[in-house]
N, C-alpha and C positions, 0 to 999 in steps of 0.2 A: 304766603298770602300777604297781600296788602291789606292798608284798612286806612280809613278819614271818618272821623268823628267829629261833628258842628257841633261848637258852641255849649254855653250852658244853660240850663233852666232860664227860659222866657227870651233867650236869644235868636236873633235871625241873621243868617249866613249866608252870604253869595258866592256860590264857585264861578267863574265865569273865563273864557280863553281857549279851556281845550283839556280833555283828560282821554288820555290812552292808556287802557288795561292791556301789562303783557299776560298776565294771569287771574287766577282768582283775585276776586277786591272784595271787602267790607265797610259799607260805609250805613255808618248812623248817623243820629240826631239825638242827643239826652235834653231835653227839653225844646221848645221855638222850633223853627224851621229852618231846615240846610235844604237849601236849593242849589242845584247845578244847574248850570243857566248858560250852559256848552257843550258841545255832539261830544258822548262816550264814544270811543273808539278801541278796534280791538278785536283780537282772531278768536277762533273755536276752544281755545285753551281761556280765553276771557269771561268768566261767568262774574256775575257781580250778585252779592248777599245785601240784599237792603232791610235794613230794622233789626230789630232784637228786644227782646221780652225786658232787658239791664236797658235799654237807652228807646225811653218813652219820645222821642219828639218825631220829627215830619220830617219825610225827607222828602222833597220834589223835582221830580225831574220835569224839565221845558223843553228840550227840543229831540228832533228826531237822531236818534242816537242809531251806529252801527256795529257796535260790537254782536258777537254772534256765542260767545257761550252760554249764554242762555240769563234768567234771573231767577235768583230766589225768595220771598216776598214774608220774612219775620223767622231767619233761623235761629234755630236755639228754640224759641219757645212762640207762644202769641206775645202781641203787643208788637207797638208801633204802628208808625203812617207811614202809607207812600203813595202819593198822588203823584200823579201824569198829567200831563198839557198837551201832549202828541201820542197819537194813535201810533207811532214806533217810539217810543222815549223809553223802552224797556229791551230795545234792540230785537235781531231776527231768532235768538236761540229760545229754547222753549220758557216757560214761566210755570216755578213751583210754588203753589202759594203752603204756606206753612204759620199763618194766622198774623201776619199784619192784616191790617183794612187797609184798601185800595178805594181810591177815588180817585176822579176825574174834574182836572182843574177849569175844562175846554168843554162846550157841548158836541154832542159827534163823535164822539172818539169809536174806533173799532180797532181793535185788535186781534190780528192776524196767526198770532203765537199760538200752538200750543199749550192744554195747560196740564200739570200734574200735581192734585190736591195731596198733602202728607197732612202731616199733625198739625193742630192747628186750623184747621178748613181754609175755607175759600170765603172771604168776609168783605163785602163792601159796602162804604159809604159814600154821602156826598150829595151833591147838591145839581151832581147833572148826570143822566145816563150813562152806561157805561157799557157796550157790545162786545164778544168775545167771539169768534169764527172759525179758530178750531177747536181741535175735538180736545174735550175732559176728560180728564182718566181722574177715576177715584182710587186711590191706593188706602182700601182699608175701609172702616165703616168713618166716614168725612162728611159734614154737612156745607154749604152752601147758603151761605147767610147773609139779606139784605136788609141792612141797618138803618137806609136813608129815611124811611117811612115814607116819598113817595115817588123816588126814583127807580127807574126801572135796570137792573142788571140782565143782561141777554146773556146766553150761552149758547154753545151749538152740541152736539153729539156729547152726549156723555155714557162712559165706560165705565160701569162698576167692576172694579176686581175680584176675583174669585165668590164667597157669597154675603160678602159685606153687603150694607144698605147703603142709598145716598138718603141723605136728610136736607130737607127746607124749615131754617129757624128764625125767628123772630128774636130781637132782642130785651134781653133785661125784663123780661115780664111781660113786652109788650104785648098791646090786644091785636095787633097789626103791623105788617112789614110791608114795605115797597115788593113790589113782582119782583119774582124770577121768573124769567121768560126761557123755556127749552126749546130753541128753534132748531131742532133735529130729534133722533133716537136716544130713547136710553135703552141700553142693555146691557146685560149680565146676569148674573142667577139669587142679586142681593134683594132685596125689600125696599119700597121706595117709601119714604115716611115722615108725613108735614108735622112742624112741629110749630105749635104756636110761641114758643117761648123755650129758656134753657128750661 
């Protein structure tokens, strides 16, 4: 596997030219923001790991990127950012979110990917919408949590796994969270259950 790590505490970092993945990649951010700021490119062996629970900072992607093995969004553990500016800047493979928070740099954005929630959930912030169009798979009892306080996160069809629950939370206490929006089915044989807070 590969890997690029931006900068240190309170720094910000420009990729910009061109990166092509022949394989796996990992790239963080341990404090400030690492922006890539050039089309990821890159075949079905090309997944890219963004964030990690060890390296708190931002990663950003800007433009519509084609690699196709897919992304994964805070492996290893929660923790981490990674904000988007284009409705492909995560490429055509599927997207497992695994507890970074996502947000959206752009108003508009929709995303086309698939998605597969692990450890960690499905966390979003931010300051502008953020639309989801295929279908969720919950692998496991995973919540879906919207942080903005009054942005809206959409999703489409979500799949609970065998008889897990899917969970809607609030955070840190909060008395209130931005919507989640289910613009499709849920099903599976798990328990659906709002949760105001952890």
């Amino acid at each position: 596997d590969g890997a690029l790590r931006f900068g240190n505490t309170g720094s910000n970092t420009v990729l910009s030219g061109g990166l092509t993945l022949s394989g796996p990649a990992r790239i963080g951010a341990s404090g400030g923001t690492g922006t890539i700021d050039c089309v990821v490119s890159g075949g079905d062996s090309a997944m890219l790991y963004l964030g990690n629970t060890n390296l708190n900072g931002t990663v950003l992607l800007t433009q519509s990127n084609s690699f196709s093995g897919g992304t994964m969004l805070g492996y290893g553990s929660n923790g981490s950012y990674v904000v988007i500016g284009h409705s492909n800047a995560l490429g055509s493979g599927k997207i497992t979110m695994a507890g970074a928070i996502i947000s959206a740099s752009a108003p508009d954005l929709t995303i086309t990917n698939s998605v597969l929630v692990t450890g960690g959930g499905f966390r979003f912030r931010g300051t502008n919408d953020l639309a989801f169009t295929g279908q969720t798979i919950l692998d496991g009892s995973r919540a879906l949590a919207n942080y903005s306080g009054s942005n809206t996160l959409t999703v489409a069809d979500i799949v609970v796994s065998n008889t897990y629950y899917v969970q809607f939370e609030a955070n840190d206490g909060a008395a209130a969270n931005g919507p989640v929006v289910v613009n499709g089915a849920i099903s599976g044989a798990g328990e659906l259950i709002v949760y105001q807070s952890y």
